[in-house]
C-alpha positions in Angstrom: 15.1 -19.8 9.6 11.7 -18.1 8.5 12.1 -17.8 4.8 12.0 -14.0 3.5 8.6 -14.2 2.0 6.9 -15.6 5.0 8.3 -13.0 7.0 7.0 -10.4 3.7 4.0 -11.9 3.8 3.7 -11.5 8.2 4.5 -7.5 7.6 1.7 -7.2 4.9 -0.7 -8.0 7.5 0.3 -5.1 9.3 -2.3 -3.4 6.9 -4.6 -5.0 7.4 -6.9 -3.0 9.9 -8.8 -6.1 11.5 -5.8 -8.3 12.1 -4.9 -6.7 15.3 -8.6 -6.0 16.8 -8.9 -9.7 15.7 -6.1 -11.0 18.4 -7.4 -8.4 20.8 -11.2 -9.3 20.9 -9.7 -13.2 21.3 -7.5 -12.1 24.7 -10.7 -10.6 25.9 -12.8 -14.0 25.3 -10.2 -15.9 26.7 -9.9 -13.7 30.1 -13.2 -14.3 30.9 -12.3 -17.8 30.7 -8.9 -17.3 32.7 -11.6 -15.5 35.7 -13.6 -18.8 35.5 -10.2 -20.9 35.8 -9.9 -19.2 39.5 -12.5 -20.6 40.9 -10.4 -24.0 41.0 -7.8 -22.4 42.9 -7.5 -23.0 46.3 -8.0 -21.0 48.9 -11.2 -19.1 47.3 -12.3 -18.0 50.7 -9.2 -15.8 51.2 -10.7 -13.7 48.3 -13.3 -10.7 48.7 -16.6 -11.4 48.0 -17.3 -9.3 45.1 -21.1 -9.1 44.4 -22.7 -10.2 40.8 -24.4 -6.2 40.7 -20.8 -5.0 41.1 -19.6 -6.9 38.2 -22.9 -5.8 36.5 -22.5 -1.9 37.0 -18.8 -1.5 36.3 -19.3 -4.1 33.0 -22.3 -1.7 32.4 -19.6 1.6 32.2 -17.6 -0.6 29.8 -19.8 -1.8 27.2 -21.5 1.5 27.3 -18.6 3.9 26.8 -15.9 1.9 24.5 -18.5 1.1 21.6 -19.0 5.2 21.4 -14.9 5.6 22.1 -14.0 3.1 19.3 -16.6 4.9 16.4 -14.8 8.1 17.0 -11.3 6.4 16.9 -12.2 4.6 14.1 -14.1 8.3 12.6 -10.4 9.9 13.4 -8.5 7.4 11.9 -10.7 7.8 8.7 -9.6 11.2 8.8 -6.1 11.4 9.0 -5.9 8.5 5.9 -7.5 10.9 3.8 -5.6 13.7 4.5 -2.4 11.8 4.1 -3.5 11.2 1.1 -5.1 14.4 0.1 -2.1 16.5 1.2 0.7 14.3 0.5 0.6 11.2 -1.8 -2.1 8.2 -2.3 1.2 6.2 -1.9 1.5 7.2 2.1 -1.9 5.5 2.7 -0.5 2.0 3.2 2.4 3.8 5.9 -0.3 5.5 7.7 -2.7 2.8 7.7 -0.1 0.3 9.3 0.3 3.2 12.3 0.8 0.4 15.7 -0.3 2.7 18.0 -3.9 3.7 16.3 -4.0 -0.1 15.5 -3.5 -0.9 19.4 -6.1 1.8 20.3 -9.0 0.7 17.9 -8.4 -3.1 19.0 -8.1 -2.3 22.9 -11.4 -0.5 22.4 -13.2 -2.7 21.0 -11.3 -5.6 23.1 -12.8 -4.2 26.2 -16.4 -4.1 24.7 -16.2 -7.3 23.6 -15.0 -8.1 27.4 -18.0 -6.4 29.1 -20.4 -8.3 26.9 -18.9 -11.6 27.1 -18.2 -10.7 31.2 -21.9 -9.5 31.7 -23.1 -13.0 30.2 -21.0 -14.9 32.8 -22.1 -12.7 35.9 -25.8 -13.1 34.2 -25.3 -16.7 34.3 -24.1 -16.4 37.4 -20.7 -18.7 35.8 -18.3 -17.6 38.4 -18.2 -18.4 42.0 -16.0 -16.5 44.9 -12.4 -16.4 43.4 -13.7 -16.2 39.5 -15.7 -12.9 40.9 -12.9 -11.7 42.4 -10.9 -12.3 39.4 -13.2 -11.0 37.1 -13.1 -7.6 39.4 -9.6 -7.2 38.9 -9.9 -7.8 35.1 -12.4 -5.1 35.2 -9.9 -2.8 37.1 -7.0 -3.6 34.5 -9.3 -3.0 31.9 -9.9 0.2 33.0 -6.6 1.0 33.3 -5.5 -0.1 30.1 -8.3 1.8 28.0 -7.3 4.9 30.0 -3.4 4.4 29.2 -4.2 4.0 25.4 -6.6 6.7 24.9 -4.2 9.1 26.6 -1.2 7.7 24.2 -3.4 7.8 20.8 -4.9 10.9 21.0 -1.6 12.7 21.5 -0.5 10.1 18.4 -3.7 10.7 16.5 -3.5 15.1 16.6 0.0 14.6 14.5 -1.5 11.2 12.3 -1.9 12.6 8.7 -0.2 15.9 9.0 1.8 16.9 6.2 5.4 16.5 8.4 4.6 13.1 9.9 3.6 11.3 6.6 7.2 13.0 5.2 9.0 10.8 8.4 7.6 8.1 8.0 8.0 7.7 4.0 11.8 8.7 5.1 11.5 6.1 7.2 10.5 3.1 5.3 12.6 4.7 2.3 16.2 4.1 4.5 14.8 0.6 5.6 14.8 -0.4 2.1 17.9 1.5 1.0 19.4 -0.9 3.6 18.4 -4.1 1.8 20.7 -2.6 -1.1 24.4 -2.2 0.5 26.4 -1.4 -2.5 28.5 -4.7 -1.9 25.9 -6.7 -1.2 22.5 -5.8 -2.7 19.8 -8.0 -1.2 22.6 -10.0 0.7 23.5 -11.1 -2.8 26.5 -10.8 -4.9 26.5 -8.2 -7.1 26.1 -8.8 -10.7 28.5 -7.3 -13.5 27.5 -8.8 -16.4 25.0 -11.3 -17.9 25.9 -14.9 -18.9 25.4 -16.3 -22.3 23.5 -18.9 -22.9 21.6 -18.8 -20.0 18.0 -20.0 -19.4 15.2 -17.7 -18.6 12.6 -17.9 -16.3 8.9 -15.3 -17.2 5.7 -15.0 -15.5 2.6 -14.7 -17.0 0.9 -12.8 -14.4 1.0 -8.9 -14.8 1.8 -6.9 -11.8 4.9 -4.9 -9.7 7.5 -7.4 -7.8 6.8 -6.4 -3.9 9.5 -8.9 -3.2 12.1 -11.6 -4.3 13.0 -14.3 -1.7 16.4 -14.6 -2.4 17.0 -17.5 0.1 15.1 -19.7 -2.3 16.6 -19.1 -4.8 19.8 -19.5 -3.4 18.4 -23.0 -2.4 17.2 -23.7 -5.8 21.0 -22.7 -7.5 22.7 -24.9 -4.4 20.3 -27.6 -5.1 21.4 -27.6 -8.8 24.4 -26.8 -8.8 23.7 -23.5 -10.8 24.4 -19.5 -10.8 21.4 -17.7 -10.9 21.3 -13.8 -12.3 18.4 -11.6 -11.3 17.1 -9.5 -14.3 13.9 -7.8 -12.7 14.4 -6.3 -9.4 11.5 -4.7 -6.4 9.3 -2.4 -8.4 9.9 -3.5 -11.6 6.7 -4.0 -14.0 6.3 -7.7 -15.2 4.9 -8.5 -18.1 5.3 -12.3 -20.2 8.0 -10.7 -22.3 10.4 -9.7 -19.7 12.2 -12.2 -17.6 12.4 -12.6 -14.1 15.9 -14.2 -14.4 18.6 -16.3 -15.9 19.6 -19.3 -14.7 23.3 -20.6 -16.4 24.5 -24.2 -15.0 27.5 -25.9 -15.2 26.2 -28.6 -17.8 24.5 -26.5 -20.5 22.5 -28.9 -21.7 21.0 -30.2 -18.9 16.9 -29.5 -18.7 16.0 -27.5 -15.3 12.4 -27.8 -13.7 12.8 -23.7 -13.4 8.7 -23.4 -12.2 9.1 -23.2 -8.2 11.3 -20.4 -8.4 8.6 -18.2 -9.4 7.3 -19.2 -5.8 10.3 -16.9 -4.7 8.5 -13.9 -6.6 5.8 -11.9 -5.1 3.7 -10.4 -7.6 1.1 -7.4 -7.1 -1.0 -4.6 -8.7 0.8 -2.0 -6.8 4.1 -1.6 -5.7 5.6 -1.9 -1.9 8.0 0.3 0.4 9.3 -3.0 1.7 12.4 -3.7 -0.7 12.1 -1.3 -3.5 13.8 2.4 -2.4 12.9 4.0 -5.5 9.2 3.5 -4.6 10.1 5.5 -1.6 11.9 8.6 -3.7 9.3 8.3 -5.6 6.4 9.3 -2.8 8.7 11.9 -1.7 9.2 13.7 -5.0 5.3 13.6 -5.4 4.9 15.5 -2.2 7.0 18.0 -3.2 6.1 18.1 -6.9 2.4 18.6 -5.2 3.5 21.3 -3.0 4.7 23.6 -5.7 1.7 23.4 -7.3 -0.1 27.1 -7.6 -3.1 25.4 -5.1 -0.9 24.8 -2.6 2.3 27.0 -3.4 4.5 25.5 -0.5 8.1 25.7 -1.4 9.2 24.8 1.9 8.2 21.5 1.9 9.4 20.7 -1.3 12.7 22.1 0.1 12.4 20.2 2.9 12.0 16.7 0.6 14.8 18.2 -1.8 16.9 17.9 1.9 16.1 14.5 3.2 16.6 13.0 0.0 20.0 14.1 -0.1 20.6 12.7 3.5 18.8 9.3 2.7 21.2 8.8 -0.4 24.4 10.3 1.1 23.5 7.7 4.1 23.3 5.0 1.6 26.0 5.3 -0.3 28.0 5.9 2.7 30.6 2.4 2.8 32.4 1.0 6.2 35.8 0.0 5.7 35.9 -2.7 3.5 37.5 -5.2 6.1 34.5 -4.4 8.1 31.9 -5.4 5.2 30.0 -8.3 5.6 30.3 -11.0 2.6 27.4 -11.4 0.6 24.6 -14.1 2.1 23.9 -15.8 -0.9 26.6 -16.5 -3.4 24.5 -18.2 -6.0 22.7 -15.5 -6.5 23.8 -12.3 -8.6 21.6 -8.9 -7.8 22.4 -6.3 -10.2 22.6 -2.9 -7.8 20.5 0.1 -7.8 21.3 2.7 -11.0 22.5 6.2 -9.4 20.6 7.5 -12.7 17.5 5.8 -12.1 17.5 7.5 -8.0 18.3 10.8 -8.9 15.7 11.1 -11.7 13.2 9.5 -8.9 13.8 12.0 -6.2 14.4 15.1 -8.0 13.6 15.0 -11.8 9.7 16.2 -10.9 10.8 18.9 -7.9 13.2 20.3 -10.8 10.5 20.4 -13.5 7.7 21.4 -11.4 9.9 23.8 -9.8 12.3 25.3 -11.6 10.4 29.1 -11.2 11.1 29.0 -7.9 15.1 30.8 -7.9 14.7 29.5 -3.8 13.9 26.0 -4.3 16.7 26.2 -7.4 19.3 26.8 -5.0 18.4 24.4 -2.8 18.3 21.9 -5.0 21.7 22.8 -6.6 23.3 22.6 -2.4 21.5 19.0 -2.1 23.0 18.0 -5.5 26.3 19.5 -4.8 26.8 17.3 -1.6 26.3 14.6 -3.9 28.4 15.2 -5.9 31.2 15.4 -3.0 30.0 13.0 -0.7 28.2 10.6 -2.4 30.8 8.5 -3.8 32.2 7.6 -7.2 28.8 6.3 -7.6 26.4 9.5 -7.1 29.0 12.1 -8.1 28.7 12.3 -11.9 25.3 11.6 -12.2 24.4 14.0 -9.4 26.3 16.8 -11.4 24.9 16.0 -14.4 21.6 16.9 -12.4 22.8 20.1 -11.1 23.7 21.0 -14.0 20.1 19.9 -15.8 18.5 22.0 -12.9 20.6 25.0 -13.6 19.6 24.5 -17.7 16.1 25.0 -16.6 16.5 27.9 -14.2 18.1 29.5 -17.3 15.4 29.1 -19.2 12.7 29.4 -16.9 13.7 32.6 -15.1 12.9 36.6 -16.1 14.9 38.6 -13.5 18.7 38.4 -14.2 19.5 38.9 -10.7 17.6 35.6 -10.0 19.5 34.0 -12.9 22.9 34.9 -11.5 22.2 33.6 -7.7 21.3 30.0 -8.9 24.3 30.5 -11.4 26.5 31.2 -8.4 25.1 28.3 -6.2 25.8 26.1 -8.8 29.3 26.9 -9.3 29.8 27.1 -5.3 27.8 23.8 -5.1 30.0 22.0 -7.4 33.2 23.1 -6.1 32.3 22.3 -2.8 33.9 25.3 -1.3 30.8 26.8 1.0 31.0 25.0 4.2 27.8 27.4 5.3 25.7 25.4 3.5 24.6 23.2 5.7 21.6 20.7 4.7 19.2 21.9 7.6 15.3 21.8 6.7 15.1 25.6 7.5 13.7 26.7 4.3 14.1 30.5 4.0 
């Protein structure tokens, strides 16, 4: 089984923009190679004779056009990061950047460069005989093919790359992949924690940063190994400094000394935080967007309506339980995960949109529908905290707004909201 971390560690490089133009530029060395490998085959003379100034002219088209096609990819790709970061959040930049298709575009680009040059130097050479010509020919041809396939796909990809909507999706969706790390009965496949023990050991770090990730499979190796129970204190996203502990450790003989050190091997540690485990990073980035909408430079309600909406879906969706005879048991039962605070979510996605704005008597009502499905469908967990929201957000509108009529609508969508009796109110992203 590939430990957690490795397999952390594997999506990381997913951001990295040279990995995958890397791989590809190493296929295109080796196909020369496989061309040359023909030439052992028997029968070669059953083959066209392809001529070296063939090879030479159609390698000539390559090399000339895909350096010129791969600047402007990588000149569009530099564009849409910055406007998903200029128009959304500085936190989408890691989603966008990790985009397959643009990834697979720049690297087939500059794969089939790389091919012509390396291919020109073996028909230069004159390296390959009957059946390696032939085989380089058909290289060419697929080569062709494939550039032509891909720049067809990623310019289609690259018009919606960076817009406003398309950042939003994919934010929502990294958000829900890490909302499903955290089932209610089994957050991070662990049990969940009620209390902490007394007299338990602690475990710090001295290195300062945001937890990306916990491998809980070590830790559940570690406990097993020692026979001992351990209690996470400091989940994904939480700021670690010396004085706050990682976690508890309790064993069975009290006084028995634990080597504690190579759990903090289970800990990934960095400057920023990641979309990978931690959900509230995700509500976060959302709220931003729309907290950056309402400002008076861009005065776009509707999109902070439209976050005020999917937010409400992604946290009805999680909190949303299967029978429990359908649940599956926790993974680890060592290991005790304290779950995600309702609280902590609901200040995350909507404290900011509410402060930010609470002038807007449209974007009041909308959030007092969002928070009033909460309230009904979200569980024992999300209902009172989710009221007590709605009922913050209507404090504000009090405050905030002049006209009385104004006053009296988000009054009245309040009190609909929370009784639940509307069924009109549907949570579709139409925002007026």
């Amino acid at each position: 089984m590939i430990r957690s971390k490795l397999k952390f560690t594997l999506r990381r490089l997913r951001e990295k923009l040279w990995i995958k133009p890397l791989g590809y530029v190493l296929l295109a060395v080796a196909a020369v190679y496989l061309a040359q490998l023909a030439d052992r085959l028997p029968p070669s003379d059953l083959v066209p004779d392809i001529s070296y100034e063939t090879l030479d002219k159609l390698l000539s088209v390559i090399s000339a056009s895909m350096l010129g096609v791969a600047t402007f990819a990588v000149a569009s790709m530099v564009s849409a990061y910055a406007s998903a970061s200029s128009t959304a959040t500085p936190r989408a930049f890691v989603l966008v950047l990790a985009d397959s298709l643009s990834q697979t575009a720049l690297s087939s680009f500059i794969a089939a460069f790389i091919f012509s040059i390396v291919g020109t130097i073996a028909v230069k050479t004159q390296y390959l005989d009957v059946a390696g010509r032939f085989a380089m020919f058909l290289l060419i041809l697929a080569t062709f093919a494939w550039v032509i396939l891909t720049f067809v796909r990623w310019v289609d990809n690259i018009a919606r790359l960076g817009r406003m909507e398309n950042t939003i999706e994919r934010i929502e969706v990294a958000t829900r992949e890490a909302f499903g790390h955290w089932k209610p009965w089994a957050p991070l496949d662990a049990v969940p924690a009620t209390e902490l023990p007394s007299g338990g050991v602690d475990l710090h770090s001295e290195t300062l940063g945001f937890i990306q990730h916990v491998d809980v499979e070590t830790l559940e190796d570690w406990a097993e190994r020692h026979d001992a129970v351990i209690y996470l204190r400091s989940l994904p996203g939480a700021l670690i400094t010396a004085r706050r502990p990682l976690l508890t450790v309790r064993h069975a003989q009290e006084d028995r000394e634990l080597g504690m050190s190579e759990l903090l091997d289970a800990f990934v540690l960095a400057p920023r935080r990641s979309y990978e485990t931690d959900p509230r990073f995700g509500l976060v980035a959302l709220s931003e967007i729309g907290s950056r909408a309402l400002s008076p430079a861009v005065n776009d309600p509707g999109t902070a309506i439209d976050i005020v909406v999917r937010v409400a879906r992604i946290l009805c969706d999680w909190q949303s339980r299967p029978p429990k005879e359908d649940r599956e048991d926790p993974t680890f039962r060592r290991v005790r995960v304290p779950g995600l605070r309702p609280q902590d979510l609901l200040d995350d996605a909507y404290a900011a949109i509410i402060r930010d704005g609470v002038g807007s008597v449209e974007l009041d009502i909308w959030v007092q529908k969002a928070l009033g499905l909460l309230v009904h469908q979200g569980g024992e967990t999300l209902g009172d905290p989710a009221a007590a929201q709605a009922r913050l957000a209507l404090d504000r509108a009090e405050r905030e707004l002049d006209f009385p009529a104004d006053v009296e609508r988000v009054r009245q969508a309040h009190a609909i909201a929370m009784a639940g009796e509307d069924p009109s109110w549907d949570l579709v992203p139409a925002t007026r």
